[in-house]
C-alpha positions in Angstrom: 19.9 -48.5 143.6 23.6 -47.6 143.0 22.7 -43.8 145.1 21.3 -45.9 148.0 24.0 -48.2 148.5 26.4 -45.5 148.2 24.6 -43.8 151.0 24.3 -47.2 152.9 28.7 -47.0 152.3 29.4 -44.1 153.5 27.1 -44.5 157.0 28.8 -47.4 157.0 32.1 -45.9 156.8 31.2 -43.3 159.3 30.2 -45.5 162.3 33.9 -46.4 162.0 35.1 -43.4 161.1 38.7 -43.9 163.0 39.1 -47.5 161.2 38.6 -46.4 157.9 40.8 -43.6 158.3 43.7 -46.3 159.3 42.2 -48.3 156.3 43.1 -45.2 153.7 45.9 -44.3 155.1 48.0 -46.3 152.6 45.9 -44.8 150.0 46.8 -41.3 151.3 50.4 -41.8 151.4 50.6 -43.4 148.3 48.7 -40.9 146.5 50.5 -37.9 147.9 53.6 -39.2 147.2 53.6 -40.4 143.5 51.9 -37.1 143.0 54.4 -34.7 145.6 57.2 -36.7 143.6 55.6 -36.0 140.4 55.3 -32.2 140.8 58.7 -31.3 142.3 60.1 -33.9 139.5 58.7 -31.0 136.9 59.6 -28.0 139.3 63.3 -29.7 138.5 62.9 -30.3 135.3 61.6 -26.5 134.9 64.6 -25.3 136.6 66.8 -26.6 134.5 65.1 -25.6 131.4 65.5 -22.2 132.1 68.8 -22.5 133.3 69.7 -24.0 130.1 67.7 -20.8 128.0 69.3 -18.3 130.4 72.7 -19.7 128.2 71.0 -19.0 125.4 68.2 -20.4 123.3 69.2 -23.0 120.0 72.7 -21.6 120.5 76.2 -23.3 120.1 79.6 -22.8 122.1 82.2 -23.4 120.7 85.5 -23.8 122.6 88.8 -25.2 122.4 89.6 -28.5 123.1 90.5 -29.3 126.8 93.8 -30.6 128.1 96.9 -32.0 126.6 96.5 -33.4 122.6 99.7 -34.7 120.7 102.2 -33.0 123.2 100.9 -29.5 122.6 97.8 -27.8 123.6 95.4 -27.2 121.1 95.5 -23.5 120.1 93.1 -21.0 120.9 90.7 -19.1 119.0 90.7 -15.4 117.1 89.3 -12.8 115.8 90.1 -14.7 112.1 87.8 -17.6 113.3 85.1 -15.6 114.5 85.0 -13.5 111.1 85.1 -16.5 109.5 81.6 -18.0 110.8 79.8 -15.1 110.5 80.9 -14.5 106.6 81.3 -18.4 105.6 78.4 -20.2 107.8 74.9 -20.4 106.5 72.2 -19.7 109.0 74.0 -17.8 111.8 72.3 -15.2 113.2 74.6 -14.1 115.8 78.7 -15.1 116.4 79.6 -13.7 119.7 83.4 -14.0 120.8 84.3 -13.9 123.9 86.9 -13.6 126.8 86.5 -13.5 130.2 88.0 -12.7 133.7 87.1 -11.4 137.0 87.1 -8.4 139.1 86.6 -6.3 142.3 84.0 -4.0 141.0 84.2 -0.9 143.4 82.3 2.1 143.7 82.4 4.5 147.3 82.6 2.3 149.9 80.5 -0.8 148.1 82.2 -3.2 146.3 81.4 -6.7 144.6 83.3 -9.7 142.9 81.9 -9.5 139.2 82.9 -11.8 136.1 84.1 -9.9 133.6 83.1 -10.9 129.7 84.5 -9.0 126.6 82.4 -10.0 123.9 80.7 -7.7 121.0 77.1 -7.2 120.7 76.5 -10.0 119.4 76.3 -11.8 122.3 73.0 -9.7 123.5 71.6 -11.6 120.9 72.7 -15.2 121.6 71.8 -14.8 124.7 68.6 -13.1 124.8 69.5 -10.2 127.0 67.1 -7.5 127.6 68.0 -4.0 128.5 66.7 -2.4 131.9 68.2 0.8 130.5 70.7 2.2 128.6 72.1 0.4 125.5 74.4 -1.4 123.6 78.4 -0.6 122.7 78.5 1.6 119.5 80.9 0.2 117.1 83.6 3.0 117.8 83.3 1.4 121.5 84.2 -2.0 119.8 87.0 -1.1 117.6 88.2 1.4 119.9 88.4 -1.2 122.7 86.8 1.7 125.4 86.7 1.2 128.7 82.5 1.1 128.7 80.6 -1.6 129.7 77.0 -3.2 130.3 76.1 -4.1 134.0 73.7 -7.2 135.2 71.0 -6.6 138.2 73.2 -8.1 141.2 75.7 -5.2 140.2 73.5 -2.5 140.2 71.6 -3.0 143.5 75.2 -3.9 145.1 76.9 -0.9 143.7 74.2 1.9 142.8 71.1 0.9 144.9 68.6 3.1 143.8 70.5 5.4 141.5 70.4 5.1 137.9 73.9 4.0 136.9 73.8 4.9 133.1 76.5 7.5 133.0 78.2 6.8 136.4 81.4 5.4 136.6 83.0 2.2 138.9 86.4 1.0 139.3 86.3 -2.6 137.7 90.1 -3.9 139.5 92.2 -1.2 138.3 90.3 -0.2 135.1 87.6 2.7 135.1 84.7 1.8 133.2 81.7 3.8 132.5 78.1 2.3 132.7 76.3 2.5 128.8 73.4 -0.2 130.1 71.9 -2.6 132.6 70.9 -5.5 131.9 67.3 -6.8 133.4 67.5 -9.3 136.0 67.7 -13.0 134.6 67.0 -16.6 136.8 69.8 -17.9 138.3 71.9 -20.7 135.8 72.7 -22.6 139.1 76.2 -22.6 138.6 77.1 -18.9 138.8 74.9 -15.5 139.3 74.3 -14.1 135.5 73.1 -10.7 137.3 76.9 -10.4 138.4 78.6 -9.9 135.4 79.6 -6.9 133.7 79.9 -6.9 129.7 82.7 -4.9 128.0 84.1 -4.6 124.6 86.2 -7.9 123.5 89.3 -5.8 122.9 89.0 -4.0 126.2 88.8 -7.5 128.3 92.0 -8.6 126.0 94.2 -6.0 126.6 93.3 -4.6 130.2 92.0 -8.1 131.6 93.9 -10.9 130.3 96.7 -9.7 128.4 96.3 -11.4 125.2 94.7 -11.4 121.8 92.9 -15.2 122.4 89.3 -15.6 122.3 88.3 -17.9 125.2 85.1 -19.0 123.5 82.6 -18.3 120.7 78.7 -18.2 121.0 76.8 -18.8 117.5 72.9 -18.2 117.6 71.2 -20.3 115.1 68.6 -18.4 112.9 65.2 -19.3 113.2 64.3 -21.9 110.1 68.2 -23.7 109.7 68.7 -27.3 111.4 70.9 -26.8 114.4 72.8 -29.8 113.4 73.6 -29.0 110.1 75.1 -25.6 111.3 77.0 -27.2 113.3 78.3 -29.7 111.0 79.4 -26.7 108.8 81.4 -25.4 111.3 83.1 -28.4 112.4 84.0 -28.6 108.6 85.2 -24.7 108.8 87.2 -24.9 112.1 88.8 -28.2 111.0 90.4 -26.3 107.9 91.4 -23.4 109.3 93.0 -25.3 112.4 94.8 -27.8 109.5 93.2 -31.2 111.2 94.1 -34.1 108.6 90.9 -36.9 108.5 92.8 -39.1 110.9 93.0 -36.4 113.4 90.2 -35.7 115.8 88.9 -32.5 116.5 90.9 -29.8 118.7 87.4 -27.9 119.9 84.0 -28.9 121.3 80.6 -27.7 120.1 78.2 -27.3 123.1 74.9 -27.8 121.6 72.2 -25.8 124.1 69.0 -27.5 122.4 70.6 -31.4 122.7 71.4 -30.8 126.1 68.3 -29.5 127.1 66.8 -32.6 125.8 68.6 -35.1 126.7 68.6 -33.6 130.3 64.9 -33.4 130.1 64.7 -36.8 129.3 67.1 -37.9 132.4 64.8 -35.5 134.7 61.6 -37.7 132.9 62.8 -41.1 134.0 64.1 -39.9 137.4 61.0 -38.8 137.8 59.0 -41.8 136.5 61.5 -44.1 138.8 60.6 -42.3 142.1 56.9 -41.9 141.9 56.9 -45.7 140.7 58.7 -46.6 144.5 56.4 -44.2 145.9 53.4 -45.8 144.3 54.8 -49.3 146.3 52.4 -47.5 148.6 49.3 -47.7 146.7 49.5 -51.1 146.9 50.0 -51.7 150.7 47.3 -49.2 150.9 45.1 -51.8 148.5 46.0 -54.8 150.9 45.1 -52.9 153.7 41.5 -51.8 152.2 41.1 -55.6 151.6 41.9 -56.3 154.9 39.5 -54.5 156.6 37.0 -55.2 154.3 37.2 -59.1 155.2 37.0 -58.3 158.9 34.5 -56.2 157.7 32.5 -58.6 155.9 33.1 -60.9 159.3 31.3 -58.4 161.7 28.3 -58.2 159.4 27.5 -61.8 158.2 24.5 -61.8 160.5 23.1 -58.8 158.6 24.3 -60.2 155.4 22.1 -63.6 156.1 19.2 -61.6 156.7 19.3 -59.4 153.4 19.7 -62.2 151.5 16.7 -64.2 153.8 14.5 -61.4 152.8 14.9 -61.6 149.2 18.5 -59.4 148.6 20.3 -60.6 145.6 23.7 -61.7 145.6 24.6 -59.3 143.3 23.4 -56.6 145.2 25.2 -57.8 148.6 28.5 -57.9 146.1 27.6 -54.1 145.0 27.2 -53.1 148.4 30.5 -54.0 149.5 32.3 -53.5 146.6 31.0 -49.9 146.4 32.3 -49.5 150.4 35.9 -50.5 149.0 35.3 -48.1 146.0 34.3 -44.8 148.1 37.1 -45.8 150.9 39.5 -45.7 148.3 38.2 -42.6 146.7 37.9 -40.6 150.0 41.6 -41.4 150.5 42.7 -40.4 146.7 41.2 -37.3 147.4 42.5 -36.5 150.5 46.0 -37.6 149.0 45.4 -35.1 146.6 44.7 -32.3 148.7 48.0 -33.3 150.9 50.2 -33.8 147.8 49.4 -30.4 146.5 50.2 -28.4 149.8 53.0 -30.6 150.5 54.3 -30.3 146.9 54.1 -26.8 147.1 55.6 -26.2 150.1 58.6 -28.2 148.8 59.1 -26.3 145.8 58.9 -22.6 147.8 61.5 -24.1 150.5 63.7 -25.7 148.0 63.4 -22.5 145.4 61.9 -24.5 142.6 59.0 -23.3 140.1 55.6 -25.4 141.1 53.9 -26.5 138.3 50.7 -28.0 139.0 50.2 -30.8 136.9 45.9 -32.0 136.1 46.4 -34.9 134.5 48.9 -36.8 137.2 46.3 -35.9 139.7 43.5 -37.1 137.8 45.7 -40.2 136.9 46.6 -40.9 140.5 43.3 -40.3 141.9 41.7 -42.9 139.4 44.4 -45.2 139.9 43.3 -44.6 144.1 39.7 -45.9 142.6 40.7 -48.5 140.7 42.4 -50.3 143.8 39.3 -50.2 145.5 37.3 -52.2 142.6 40.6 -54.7 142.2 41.3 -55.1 146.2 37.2 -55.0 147.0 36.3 -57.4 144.8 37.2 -60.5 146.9 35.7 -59.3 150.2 32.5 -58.6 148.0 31.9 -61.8 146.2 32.8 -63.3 149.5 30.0 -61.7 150.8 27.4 -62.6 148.1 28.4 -66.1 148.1 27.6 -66.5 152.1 25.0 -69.6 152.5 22.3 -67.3 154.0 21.2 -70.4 156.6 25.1 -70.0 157.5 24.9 -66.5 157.9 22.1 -66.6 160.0 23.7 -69.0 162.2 26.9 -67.3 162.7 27.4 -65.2 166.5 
């Protein structure tokens, strides 16, 4: 019975094929928004994510305190600090100083502006780098403060193209620097290109770059096992001694924590997310209203043939199942063509806006069911108006 009214629905929906595309069109919309909004909502949040991991995965940075404290500046870090985390700090895995400045990087007739960061090798670690080829300072390099250094991607195509820079040699502003490694090619952190740096020995940066002994900031990788936070309580505790803070004083240096600000901006990108496909789900409902719209016009044309069913022996029940199944298999046929629009419209977004597209099942199962669930809510009243006509009435009725 339920297979033969559906058939009788959907002839019915195809006589008036036009109409009940206008009916659905709500449902379309609706649909392909909440889940278009949905999708590049994730391709965001993604983006972000790996933004944050290209800084470095359950890392801290620590840096100085900004602006004016007291009348004085608060005083920069050194080498003293540094050796002081790694020796007195439980669970560190890497402490990476560094310092930083930027260059003309020049080679022939190419050149490129390049950020300059003097760190040790520690900060491969923290941050995860890979090698393309080459390899890492030697510790004579370190102590010796040579004028090597480690290139990103953006640097090499730029300066080298398709020759292999290990061994070569660039002018880096007025400092000649020999390429040790290259660095493989990371995703862009959205605030600068992390291909277009070049990584040199700290002491090198200090003395040919910025002209001082400071250390700008200082990366800690936390080891696998440790609680970030109490790592990070540890070295509050450490920096607040050796920069001889009393309890009343506040603290001189911030601790960027990579791990609490990846979640707390995944949980901003969640609710934005949540906020827009709820607006865009507003059309769901006008696309509900409109389904049980046409269904009581619907319900109007057909009284006649309603009249005579139930003449005949139909049950009200089954008039009530006809119709409400119509509603049912509208909505459905718009849910999934909402579906099919969201997901070429969603990933066409993300290609033209540069964003990862991350196809999510479950919101387009959810939205699709929620598409079928309007129909039952929305149908239902044209339905039982249907099986409650007075078949003498209906018969009646021109």
């Amino acid at each position: 019975m339920l297979f033969t009214t559906l058939l009788l629905s959907l002839r019915e929906i195809r006589r008036h094929i036009l109409r009940s595309f206008l009916t659905t069109l709500g449902i379309i919309i609706g649909v392909a928004a909440v889940i278009t909004m949905v999708t590049l909502g994730n391709g965001v949040s993604a983006s972000v994510q790996a933004s944050i991991s290209s800084l470095g995965n359950n890392t801290l940075t620590v840096f100085p305190g900004g602006g004016q404290r007291g009348g004085s500046y608060p005083p920069q870090f050194d080498n003293g600090d540094v050796q002081a985390i790694r020796q007195q700090v439980s669970g560190v895995s890497a402490v990476a100083p560094q310092a930083s400045s930027s260059a003309l990087a020049v080679r022939n007739a190419q050149n490129w502006n390049a950020s300059v960061t003097g760190t040790s090798n520690d900060y491969f670690d923290a941050q995860n780098l890979e090698f393309a080829g080459g390899r890492r300072f030697t510790d004579a390099e370190l102590s010796a403060g040579k004028s090597v250094c480690v290139i990103g991607d953006t640097i090499r195509a730029n300066l080298f193209a398709n020759d292999d820079p290990v061994g070569e040699r660039f002018r880096l502003g007025t400092v000649s620097c020999e390429v040790v490694g290259v660095l493989k090619k990371r995703d862009n952190a959205g605030f600068t290109d992390p291909n277009s740096t070049v990584v040199m020995p700290l002491k090198t940066v200090q003395r040919r770059f910025v002209g001082n002994q400071n250390v700008l900031a200082i990366q800690i990788a936390v080891a696998p096992g440790y609680d970030t936070a109490g790592v990070k309580k540890s070295i509050v505790g450490l920096l607040r001694e050796r920069r001889h803070l009393t309890p009343d004083q506040p603290d001189n240096f911030d601790i960027f924590d990579s791990a609490e600000f990846a979640s707390t901006i995944q949980n901003q990108m969640s609710q934005m997310t949540l906020f827009v496909a709820a607006i865009a789900a507003v059309s769901l409902l006008v696309g509900g209203i409109g389904i049980m719209n046409i269904m009581l016009v619907s319900v109007t044309e057909r009284t006649r043939e309603i009249g005579i069913r139930l003449a005949i022996g139909a049950l009200g029940k089954e008039v009530l199942l006809q119709f409400l199944v119509e509603a049912v298999a509208l909505s459905c046929l718009g849910g999934l063509i909402g579906v099919g629009l969201a997901f070429f419209a969603s990933w066409g977004l993300a290609k033209l806006a540069d964003l990862p597209f991350t196809f999510d099942l479950s919101i387009n199962l959810i939205s699709f069911a929620i598409s079928a669930l309007i129909g039952i809510v929305f149908g239902f009243f044209p339905a039982r108006r249907a099986a409650a006509l007075n078949p003498i009435d209906a018969l009646r009725h021109e």
